[in-house]
LUMVOMI-660196 format. One record per residue (C-alpha): x negated, y, z negated; residue number from 1; residue in three letters. Coordinates in steps of 0.02 Angstrom, whole numbers. Each point is the difference from the previous one (the first is absolute). Layout:
BEGIN
<X:X&Y:Y&Z:Z&seq:NUM&type:ALA>
...
END
This chain:
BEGIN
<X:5034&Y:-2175&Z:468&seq:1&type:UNK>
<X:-71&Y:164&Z:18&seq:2&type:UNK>
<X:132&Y:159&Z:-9&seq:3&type:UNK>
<X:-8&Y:112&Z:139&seq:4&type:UNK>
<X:-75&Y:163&Z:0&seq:5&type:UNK>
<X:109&Y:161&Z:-43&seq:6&type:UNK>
<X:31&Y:107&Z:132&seq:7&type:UNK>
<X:-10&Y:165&Z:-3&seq:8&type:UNK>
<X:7&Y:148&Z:133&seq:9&type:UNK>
<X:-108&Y:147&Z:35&seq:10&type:UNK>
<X:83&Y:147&Z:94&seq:11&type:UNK>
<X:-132&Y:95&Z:75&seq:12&type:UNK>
<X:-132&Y:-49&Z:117&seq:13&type:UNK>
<X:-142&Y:139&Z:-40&seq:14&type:UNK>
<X:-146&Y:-3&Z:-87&seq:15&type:UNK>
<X:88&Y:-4&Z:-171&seq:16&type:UNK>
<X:110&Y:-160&Z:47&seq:17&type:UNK>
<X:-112&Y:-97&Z:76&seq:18&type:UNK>
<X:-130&Y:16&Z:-136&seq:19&type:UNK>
<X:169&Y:-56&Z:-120&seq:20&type:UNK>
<X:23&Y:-137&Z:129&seq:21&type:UNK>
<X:-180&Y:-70&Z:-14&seq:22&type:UNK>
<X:6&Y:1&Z:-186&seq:23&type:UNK>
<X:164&Y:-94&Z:6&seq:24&type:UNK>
<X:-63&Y:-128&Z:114&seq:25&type:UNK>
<X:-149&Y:-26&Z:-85&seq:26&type:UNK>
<X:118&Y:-33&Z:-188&seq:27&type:UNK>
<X:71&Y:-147&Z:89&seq:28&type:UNK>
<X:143&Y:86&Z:45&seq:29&type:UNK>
<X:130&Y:-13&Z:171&seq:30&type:UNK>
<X:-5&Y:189&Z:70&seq:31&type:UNK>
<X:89&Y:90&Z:137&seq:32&type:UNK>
<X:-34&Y:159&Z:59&seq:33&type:UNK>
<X:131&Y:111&Z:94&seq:34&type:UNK>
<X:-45&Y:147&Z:103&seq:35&type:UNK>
<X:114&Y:126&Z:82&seq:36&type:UNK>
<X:-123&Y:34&Z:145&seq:37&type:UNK>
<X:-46&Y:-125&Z:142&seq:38&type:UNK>
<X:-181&Y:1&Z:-62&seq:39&type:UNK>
<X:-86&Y:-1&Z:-183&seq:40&type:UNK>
<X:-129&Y:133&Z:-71&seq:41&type:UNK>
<X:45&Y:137&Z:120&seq:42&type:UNK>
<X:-53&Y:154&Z:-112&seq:43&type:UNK>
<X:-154&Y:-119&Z:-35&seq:44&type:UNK>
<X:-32&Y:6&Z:166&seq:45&type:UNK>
<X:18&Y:181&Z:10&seq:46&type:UNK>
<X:-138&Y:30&Z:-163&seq:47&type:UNK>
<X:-113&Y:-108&Z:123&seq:48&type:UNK>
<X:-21&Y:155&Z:125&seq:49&type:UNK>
<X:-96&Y:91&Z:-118&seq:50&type:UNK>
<X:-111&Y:-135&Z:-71&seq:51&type:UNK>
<X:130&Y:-85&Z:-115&seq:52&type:UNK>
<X:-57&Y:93&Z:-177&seq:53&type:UNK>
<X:28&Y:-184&Z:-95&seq:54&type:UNK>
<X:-50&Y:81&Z:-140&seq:55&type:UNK>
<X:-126&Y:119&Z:-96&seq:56&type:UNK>
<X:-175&Y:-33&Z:-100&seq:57&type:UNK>
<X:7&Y:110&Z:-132&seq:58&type:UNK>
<X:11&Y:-59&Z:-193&seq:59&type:UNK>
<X:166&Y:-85&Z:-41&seq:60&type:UNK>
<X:38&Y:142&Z:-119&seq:61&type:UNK>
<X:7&Y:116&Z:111&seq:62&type:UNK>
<X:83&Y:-87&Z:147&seq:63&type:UNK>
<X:116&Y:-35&Z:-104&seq:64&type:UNK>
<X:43&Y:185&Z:-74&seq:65&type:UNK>
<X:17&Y:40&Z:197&seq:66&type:UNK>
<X:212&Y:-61&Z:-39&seq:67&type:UNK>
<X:28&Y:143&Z:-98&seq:68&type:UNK>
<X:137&Y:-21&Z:-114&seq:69&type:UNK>
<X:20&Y:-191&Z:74&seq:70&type:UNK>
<X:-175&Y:-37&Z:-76&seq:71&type:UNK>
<X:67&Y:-67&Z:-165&seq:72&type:UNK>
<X:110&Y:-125&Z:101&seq:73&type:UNK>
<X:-88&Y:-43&Z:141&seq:74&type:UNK>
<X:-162&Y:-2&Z:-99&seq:75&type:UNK>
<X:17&Y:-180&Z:-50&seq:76&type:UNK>
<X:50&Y:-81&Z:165&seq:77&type:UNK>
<X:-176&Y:75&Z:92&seq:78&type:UNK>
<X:-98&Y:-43&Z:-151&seq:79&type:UNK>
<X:60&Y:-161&Z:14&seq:80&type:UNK>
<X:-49&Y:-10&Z:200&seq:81&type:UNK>
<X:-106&Y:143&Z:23&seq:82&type:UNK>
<X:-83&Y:53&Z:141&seq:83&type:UNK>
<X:-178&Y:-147&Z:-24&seq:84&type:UNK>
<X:145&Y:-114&Z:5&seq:85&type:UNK>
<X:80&Y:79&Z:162&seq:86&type:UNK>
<X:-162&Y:-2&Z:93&seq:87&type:UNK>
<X:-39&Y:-187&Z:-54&seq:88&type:UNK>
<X:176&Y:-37&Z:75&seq:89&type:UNK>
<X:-13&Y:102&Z:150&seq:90&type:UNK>
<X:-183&Y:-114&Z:30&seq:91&type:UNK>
<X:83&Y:-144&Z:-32&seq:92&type:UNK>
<X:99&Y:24&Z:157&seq:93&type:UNK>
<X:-164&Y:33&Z:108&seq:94&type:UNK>
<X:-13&Y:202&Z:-20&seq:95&type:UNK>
<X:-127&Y:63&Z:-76&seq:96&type:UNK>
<X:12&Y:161&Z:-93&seq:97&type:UNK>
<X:-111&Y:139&Z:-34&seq:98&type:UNK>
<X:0&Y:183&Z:-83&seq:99&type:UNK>
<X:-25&Y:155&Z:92&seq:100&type:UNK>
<X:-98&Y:139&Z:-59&seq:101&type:UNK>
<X:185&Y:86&Z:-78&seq:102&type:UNK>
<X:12&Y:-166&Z:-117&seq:103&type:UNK>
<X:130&Y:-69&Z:121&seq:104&type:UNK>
<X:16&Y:-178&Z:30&seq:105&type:UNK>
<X:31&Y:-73&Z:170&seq:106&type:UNK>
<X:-28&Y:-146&Z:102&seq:107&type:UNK>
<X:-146&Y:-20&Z:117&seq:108&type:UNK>
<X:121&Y:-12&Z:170&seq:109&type:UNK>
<X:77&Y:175&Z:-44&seq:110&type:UNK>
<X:172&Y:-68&Z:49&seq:111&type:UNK>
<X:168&Y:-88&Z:-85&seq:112&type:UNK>
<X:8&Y:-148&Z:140&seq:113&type:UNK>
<X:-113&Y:-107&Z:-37&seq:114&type:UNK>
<X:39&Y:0&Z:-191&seq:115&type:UNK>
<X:173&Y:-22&Z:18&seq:116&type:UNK>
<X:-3&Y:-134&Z:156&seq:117&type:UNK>
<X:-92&Y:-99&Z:-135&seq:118&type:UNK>
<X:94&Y:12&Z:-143&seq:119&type:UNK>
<X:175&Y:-32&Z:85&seq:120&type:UNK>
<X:-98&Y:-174&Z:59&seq:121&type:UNK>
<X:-31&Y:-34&Z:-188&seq:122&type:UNK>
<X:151&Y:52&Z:-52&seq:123&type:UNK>
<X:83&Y:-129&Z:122&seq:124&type:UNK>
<X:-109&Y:-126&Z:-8&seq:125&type:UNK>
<X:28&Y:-3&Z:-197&seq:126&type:UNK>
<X:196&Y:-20&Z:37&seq:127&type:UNK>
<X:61&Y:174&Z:-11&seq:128&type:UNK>
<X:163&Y:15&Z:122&seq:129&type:UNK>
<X:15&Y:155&Z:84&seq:130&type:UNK>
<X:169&Y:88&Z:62&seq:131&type:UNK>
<X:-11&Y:139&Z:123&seq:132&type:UNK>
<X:146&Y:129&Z:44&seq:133&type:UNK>
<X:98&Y:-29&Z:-167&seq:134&type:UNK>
<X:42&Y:164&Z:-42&seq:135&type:UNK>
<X:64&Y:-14&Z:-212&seq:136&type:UNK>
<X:178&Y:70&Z:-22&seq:137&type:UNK>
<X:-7&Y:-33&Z:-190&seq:138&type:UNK>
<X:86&Y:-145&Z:-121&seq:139&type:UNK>
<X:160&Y:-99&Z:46&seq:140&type:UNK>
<X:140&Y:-3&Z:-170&seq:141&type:UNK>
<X:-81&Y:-160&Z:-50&seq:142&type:UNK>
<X:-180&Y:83&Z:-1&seq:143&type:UNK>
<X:-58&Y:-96&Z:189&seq:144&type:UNK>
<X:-99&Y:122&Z:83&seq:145&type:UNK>
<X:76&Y:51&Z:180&seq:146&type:UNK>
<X:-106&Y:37&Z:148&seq:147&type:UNK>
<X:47&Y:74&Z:166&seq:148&type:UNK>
<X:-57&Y:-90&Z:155&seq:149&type:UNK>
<X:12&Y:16&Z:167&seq:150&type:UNK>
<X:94&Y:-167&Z:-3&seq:151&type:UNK>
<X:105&Y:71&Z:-117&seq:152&type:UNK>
<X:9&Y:12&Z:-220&seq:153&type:UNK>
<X:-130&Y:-156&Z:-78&seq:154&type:UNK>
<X:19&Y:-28&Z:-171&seq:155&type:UNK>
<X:-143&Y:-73&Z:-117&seq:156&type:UNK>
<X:19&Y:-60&Z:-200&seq:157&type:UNK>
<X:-200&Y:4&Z:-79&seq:158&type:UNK>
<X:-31&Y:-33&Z:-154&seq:159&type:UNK>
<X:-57&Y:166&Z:-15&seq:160&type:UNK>
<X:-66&Y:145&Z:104&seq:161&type:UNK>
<X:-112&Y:141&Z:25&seq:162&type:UNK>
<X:10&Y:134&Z:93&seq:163&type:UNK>
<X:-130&Y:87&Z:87&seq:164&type:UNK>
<X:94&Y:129&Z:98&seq:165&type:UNK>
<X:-131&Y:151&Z:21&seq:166&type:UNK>
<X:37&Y:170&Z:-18&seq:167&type:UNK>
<X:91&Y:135&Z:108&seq:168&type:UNK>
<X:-117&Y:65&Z:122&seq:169&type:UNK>
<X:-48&Y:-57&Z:204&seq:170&type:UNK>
<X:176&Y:-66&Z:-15&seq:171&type:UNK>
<X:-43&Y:-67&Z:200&seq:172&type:UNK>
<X:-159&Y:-117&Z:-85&seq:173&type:UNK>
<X:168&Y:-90&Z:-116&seq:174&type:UNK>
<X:16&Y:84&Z:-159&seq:175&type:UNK>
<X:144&Y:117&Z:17&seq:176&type:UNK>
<X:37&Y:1&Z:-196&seq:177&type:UNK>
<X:191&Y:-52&Z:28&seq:178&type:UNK>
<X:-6&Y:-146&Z:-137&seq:179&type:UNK>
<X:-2&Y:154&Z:-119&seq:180&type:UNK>
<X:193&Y:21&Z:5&seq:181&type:UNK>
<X:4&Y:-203&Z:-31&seq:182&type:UNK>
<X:-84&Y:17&Z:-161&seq:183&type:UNK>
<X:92&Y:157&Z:-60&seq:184&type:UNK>
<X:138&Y:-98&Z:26&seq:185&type:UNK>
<X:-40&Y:-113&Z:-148&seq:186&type:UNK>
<X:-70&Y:125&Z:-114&seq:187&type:UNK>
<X:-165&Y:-12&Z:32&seq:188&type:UNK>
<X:-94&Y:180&Z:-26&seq:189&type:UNK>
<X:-43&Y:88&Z:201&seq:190&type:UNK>
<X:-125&Y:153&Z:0&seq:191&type:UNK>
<X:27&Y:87&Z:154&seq:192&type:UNK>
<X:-111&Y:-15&Z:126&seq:193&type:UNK>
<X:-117&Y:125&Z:75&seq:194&type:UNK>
<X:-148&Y:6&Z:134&seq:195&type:UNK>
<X:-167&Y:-35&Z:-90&seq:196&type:UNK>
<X:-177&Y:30&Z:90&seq:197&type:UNK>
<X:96&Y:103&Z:107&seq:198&type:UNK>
<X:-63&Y:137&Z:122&seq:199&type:UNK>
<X:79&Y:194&Z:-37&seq:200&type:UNK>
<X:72&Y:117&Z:116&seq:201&type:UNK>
<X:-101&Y:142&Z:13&seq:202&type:UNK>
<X:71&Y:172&Z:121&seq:203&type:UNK>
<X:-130&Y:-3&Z:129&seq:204&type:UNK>
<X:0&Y:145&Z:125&seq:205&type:UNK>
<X:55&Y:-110&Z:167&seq:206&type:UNK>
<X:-181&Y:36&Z:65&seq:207&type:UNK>
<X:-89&Y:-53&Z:-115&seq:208&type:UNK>
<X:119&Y:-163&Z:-44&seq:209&type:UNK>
<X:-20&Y:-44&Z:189&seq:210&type:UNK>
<X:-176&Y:26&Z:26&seq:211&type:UNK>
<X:-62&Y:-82&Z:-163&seq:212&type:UNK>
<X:120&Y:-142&Z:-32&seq:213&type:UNK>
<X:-108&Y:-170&Z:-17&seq:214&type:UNK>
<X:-138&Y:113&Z:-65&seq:215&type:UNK>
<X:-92&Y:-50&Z:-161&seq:216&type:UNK>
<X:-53&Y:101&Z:-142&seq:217&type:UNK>
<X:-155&Y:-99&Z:-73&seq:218&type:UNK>
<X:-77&Y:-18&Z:-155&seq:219&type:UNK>
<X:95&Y:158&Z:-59&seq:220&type:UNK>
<X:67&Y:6&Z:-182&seq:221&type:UNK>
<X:199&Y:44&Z:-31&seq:222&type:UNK>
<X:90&Y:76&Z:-151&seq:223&type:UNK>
<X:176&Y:12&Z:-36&seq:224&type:UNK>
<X:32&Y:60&Z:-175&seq:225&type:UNK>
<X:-114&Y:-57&Z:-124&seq:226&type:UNK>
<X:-67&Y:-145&Z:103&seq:227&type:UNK>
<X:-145&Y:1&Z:113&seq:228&type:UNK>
<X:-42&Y:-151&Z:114&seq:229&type:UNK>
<X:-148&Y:-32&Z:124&seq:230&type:UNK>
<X:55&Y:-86&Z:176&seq:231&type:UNK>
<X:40&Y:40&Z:164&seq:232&type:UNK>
<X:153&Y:52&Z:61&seq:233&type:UNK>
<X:98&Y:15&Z:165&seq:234&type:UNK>
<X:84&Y:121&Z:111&seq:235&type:UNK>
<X:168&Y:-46&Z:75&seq:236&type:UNK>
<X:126&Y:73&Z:84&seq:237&type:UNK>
<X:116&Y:33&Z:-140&seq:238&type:UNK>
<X:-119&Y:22&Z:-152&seq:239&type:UNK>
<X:-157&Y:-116&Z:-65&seq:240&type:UNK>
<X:-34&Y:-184&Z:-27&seq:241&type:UNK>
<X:-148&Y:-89&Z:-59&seq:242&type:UNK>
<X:-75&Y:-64&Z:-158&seq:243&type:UNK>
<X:-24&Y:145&Z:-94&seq:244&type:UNK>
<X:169&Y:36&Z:26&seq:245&type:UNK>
<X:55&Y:-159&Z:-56&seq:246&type:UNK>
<X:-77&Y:17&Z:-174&seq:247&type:UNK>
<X:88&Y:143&Z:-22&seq:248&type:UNK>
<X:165&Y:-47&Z:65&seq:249&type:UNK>
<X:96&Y:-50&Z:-171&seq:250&type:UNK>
<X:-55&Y:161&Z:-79&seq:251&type:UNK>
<X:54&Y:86&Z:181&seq:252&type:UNK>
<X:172&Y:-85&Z:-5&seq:253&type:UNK>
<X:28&Y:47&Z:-157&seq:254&type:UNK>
<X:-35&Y:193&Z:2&seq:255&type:UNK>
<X:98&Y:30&Z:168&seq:256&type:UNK>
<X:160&Y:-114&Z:-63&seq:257&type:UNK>
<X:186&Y:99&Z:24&seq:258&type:UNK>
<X:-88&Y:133&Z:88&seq:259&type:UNK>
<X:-139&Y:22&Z:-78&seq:260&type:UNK>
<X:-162&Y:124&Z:52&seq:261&type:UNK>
<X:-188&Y:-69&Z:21&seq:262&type:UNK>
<X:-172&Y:56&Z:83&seq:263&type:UNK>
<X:-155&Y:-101&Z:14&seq:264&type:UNK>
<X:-147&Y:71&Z:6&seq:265&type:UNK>
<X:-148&Y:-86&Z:108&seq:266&type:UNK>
<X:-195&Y:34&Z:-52&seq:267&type:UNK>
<X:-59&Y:-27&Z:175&seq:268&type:UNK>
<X:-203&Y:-15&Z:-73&seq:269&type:UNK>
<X:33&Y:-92&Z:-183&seq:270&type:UNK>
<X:-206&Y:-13&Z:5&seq:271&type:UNK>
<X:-28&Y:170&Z:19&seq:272&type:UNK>
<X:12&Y:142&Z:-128&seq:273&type:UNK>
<X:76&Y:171&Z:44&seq:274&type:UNK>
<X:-174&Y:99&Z:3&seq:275&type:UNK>
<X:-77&Y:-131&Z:100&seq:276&type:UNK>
<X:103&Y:12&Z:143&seq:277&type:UNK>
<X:7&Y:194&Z:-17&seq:278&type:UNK>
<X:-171&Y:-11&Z:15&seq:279&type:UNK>
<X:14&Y:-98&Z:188&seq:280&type:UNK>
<X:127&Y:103&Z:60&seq:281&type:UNK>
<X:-110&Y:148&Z:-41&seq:282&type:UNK>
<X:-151&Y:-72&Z:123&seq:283&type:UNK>
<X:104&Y:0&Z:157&seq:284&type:UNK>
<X:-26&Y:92&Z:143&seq:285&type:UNK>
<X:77&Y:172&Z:30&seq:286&type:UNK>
<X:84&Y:-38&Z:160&seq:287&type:UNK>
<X:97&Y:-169&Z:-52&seq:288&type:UNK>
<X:166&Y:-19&Z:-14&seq:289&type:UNK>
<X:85&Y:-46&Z:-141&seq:290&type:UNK>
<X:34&Y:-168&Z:35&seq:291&type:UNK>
<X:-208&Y:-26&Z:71&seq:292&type:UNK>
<X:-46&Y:65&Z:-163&seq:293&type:UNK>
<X:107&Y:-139&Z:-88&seq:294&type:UNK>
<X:-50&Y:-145&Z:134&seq:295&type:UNK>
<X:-156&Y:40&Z:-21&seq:296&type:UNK>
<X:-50&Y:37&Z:-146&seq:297&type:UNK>
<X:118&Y:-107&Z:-121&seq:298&type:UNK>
<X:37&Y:-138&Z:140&seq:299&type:UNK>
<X:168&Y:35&Z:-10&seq:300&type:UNK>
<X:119&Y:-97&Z:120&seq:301&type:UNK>
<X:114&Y:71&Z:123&seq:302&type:UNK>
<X:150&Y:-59&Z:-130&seq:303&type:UNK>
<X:-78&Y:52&Z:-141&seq:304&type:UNK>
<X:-36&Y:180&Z:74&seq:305&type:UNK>
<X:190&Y:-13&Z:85&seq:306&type:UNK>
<X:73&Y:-50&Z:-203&seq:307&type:UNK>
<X:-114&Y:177&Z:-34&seq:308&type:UNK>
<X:97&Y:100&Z:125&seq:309&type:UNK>
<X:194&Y:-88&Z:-40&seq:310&type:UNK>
<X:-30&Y:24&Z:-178&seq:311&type:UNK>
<X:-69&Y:185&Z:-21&seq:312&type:UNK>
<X:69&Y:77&Z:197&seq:313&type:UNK>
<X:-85&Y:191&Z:29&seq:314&type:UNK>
<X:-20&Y:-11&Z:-211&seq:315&type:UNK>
<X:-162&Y:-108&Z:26&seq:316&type:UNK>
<X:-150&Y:67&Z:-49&seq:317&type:UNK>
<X:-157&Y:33&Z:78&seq:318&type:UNK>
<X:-119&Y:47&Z:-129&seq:319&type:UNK>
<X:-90&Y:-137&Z:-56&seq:320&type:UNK>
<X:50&Y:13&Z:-177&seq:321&type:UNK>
<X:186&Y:-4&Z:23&seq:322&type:UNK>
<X:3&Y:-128&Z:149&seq:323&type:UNK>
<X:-124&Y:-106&Z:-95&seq:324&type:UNK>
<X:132&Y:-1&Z:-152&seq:325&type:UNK>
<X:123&Y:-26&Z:145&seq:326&type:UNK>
<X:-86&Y:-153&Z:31&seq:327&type:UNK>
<X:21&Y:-52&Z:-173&seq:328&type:UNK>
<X:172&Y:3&Z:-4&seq:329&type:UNK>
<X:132&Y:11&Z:141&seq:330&type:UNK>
<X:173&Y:-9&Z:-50&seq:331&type:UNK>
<X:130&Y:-124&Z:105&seq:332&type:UNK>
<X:192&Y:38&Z:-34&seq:333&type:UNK>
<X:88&Y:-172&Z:-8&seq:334&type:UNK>
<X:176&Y:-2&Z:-7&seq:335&type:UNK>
<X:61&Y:-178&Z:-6&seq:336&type:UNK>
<X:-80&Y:-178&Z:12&seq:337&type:UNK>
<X:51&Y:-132&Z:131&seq:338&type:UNK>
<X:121&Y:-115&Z:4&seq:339&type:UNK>
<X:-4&Y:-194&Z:-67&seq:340&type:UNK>
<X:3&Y:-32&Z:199&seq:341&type:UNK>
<X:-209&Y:45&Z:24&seq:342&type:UNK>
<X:-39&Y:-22&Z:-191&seq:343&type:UNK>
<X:-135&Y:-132&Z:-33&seq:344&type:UNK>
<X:94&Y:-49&Z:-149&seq:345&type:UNK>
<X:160&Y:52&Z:-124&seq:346&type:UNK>
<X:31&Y:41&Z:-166&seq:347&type:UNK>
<X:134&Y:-49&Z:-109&seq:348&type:UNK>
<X:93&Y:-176&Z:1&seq:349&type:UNK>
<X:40&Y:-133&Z:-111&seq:350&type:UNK>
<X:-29&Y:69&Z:-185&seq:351&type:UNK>
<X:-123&Y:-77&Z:-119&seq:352&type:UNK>
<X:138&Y:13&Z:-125&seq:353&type:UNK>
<X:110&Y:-114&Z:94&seq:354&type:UNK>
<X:-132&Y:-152&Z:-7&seq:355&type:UNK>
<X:-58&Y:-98&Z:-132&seq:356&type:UNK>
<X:-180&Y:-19&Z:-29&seq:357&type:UNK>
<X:-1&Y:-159&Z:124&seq:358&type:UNK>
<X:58&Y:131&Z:116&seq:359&type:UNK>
<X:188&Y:-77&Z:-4&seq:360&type:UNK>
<X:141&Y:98&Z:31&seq:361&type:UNK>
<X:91&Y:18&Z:-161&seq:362&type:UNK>
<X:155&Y:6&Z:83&seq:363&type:UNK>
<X:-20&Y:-150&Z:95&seq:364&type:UNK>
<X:-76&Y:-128&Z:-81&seq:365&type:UNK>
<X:-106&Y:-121&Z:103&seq:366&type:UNK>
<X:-46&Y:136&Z:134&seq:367&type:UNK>
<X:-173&Y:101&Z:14&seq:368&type:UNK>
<X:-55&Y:141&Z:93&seq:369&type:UNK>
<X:-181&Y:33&Z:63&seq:370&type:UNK>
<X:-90&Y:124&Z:111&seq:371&type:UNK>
<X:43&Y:163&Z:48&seq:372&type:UNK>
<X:178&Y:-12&Z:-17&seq:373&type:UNK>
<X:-28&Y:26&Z:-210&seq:374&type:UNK>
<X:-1&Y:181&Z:-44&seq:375&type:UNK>
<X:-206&Y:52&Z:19&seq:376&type:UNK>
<X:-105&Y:107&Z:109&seq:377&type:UNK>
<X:-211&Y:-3&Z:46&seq:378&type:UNK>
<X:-101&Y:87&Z:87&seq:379&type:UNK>
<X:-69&Y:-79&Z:163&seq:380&type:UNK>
<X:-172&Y:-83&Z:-21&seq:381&type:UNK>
<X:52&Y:-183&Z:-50&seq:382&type:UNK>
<X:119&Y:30&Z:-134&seq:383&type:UNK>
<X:144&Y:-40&Z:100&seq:384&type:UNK>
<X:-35&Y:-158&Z:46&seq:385&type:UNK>
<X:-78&Y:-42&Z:-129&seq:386&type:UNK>
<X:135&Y:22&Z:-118&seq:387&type:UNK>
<X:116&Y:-99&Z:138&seq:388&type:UNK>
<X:-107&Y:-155&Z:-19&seq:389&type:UNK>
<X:-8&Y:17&Z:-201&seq:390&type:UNK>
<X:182&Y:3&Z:-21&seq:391&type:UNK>
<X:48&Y:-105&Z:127&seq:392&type:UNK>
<X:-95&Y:-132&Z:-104&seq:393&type:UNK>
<X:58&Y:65&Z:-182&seq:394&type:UNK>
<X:180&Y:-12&Z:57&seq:395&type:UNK>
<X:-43&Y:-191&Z:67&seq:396&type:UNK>
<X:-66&Y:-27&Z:-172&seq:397&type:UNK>
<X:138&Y:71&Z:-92&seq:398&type:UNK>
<X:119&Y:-121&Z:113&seq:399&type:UNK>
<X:-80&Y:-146&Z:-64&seq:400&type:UNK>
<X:-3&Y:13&Z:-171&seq:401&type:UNK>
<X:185&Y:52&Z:25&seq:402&type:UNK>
<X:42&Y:-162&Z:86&seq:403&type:UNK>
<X:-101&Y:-88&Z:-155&seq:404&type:UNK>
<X:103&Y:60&Z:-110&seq:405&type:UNK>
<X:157&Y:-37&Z:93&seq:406&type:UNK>
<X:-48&Y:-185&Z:9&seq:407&type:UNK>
END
């Protein structure tokens, strides 16, 4: 007679814990998966109105340096299902990926629905048991994990579980970061959180933060310290968002911590050396105003000539020299960043020091951790996800061979 399968429980229903799930499923083993929210893969979703960034193209070295000082850790798990692999997955399922002209990788319908309507049918049709609203309120004395219901407290006794809990930030999307006090609890290392890819609050006059908010700043390049990024950025009411932003967010967050000072400085014309556009300015006509001279003979915008004004006031120049070096460099005050609320993703979490290297928790044996809820931060362009998927599927791995040596 054939024994029955283990069982074992996934808390989590993102793109971390379902990739866990699938793995499970396809080891032979009996899996649940508990979610706190009445739906799965809300923030997945979410990464679906902009494209959904699955991933990036670039060489596997240097996606991989992308984690900072999580590279050594996390360096194995994308290795081992690296971003060929996540497109070949994301085809099996019937979407069809392709790389933009920026390296990243996304599927041909430009959305998250289709992807993850598909999947969820796998993922049920291979057996996977799905529980909605079961919110985890941590371990019962005899280590049975406890959920909160709207029916009331549901208790569940895997054979093991991992946990897939996400980070800290779009708490509204399901990922609130409370299971963070459940794991201090039993000794396991936190790092606090704090907003990643975050926008920064910027003191805009109140005329120019109402006329210009929603405005973009294109193919501009941004420094802040000794880093210097090409992107685009965008105007908002209380400061700037966008992707060039993003990539400097970590080194942002950093510099303006306990009340710290910071100014960014935006090269408006990256393509474009100083004499050069001296040298335009100088061929406009006598009678022009200012900002005629700077539509049209540089093309700049209406925000990019309003970021002029904000930044410099009645201290902007007009000669063409000193407005073309203007140009070159206009300085932004930030004085905080935003909150985990807005932020596309969080720092800190579960530390690396607190798992083994089957991404166990060391101080409870027999549960894993995946996703974003482990202590590591990327910039946008595929790195987030792609890192969800990888150790969601490391963390499945590491389960098994734990179970194998149990038996």
């Amino acid at each position: 007679m054939n024994s029955p399968k283990p069982n074992v429980a996934v808390i989590g229903g993102g793109p971390a814990g379902l990739m866990t799930a699938e793995t499970l499923v396809a080891q032979g083993l009996s899996v649940d998966v508990y979610e706190r929210m009445p739906s799965l893969g809300r923030r997945f979703l979410m990464a679906g109105r902009g494209g959904l960034n699955l991933t990036h193209s670039e060489p596997l070295e240097d996606l991989v340096a992308r984690y900072g000082e999580a590279s050594d850790r996390l360096g194995d798990a994308v290795a081992a299902f690296d971003p060929q692999a996540l497109r070949a997955w994301a085809e099996g399922l019937g979407q069809e990926t392709f790389a933009g002209s920026s390296g990243r990788v996304f599927p041909r319908a430009l959305k998250a629905s289709p992807l993850l309507r598909a999947w969820l049918g796998r993922l049920d049709a291979a057996g996977v048991r799905f529980h909605l609203r079961h919110d985890w309120s941590g371990w019962g004395e005899d280590g049975v994990l406890r959920f909160a219901t709207p029916v009331g407290e549901v208790e569940a006794r895997p054979a093991a579980t991992v946990l897939a809990l996400g980070g800290a930030s779009w708490p509204r999307l399901g990922a609130n970061g409370a299971w963070a006090d459940t794991l201090r609890h039993v000794g396991a290392p936190i790092a606090p959180f704090a907003p990643a890819n975050m926008g920064v609050r910027a003191p805009w006059s109140p005329d120019f933060a109402q006329r210009f908010a929603g405005a973009p700043l294109k193919a501009v390049a941004l420094t802040f310290g000794e880093h210097t990024v090409r992107g685009e950025a965008m105007v908002a009411a209380y400061g700037l968002e966008g992707g060039g932003i993003y990539a400097l967010s970590s080194e942002i967050r950093r510099a303006l911590a306990n009340g710290g000072q910071g100014q960014l400085l935006f090269d408006l014309r990256p393509d474009m050396r100083r004499g050069d556009l001296a040298s335009r300015l100088i061929g406009g006509r006598a009678g022009d105003s200012l900002s005629n001279r700077l539509r049209k003979m540089l093309k700049l915008s209406p925000v990019e000539i309003g970021l002029l004004r904000e930044a410099f006031g009645a201290d902007l120049p007009r000669s063409p020299v000193g407005l073309a070096a203007a140009i070159k460099a206009v300085p932004v005050p930030l004085t905080a960043v935003a909150g985990l609320d807005r932020a596309i993703s969080s720092a800190g979490g579960l530390r690396f020091e607190g798992l083994d290297d089957r991404l166990m928790v060391r101080a409870r044996p027999g549960v894993f951790a995946a996703g974003e809820m482990l202590d590591w931060e990327a910039p946008t362009g595929g790195y987030l996800l792609q890192a969800s998927f990888a150790t969601g599927r490391a963390a499945a791995l590491g389960l098994c061979d734990w179970l194998a040596e149990q038996a």
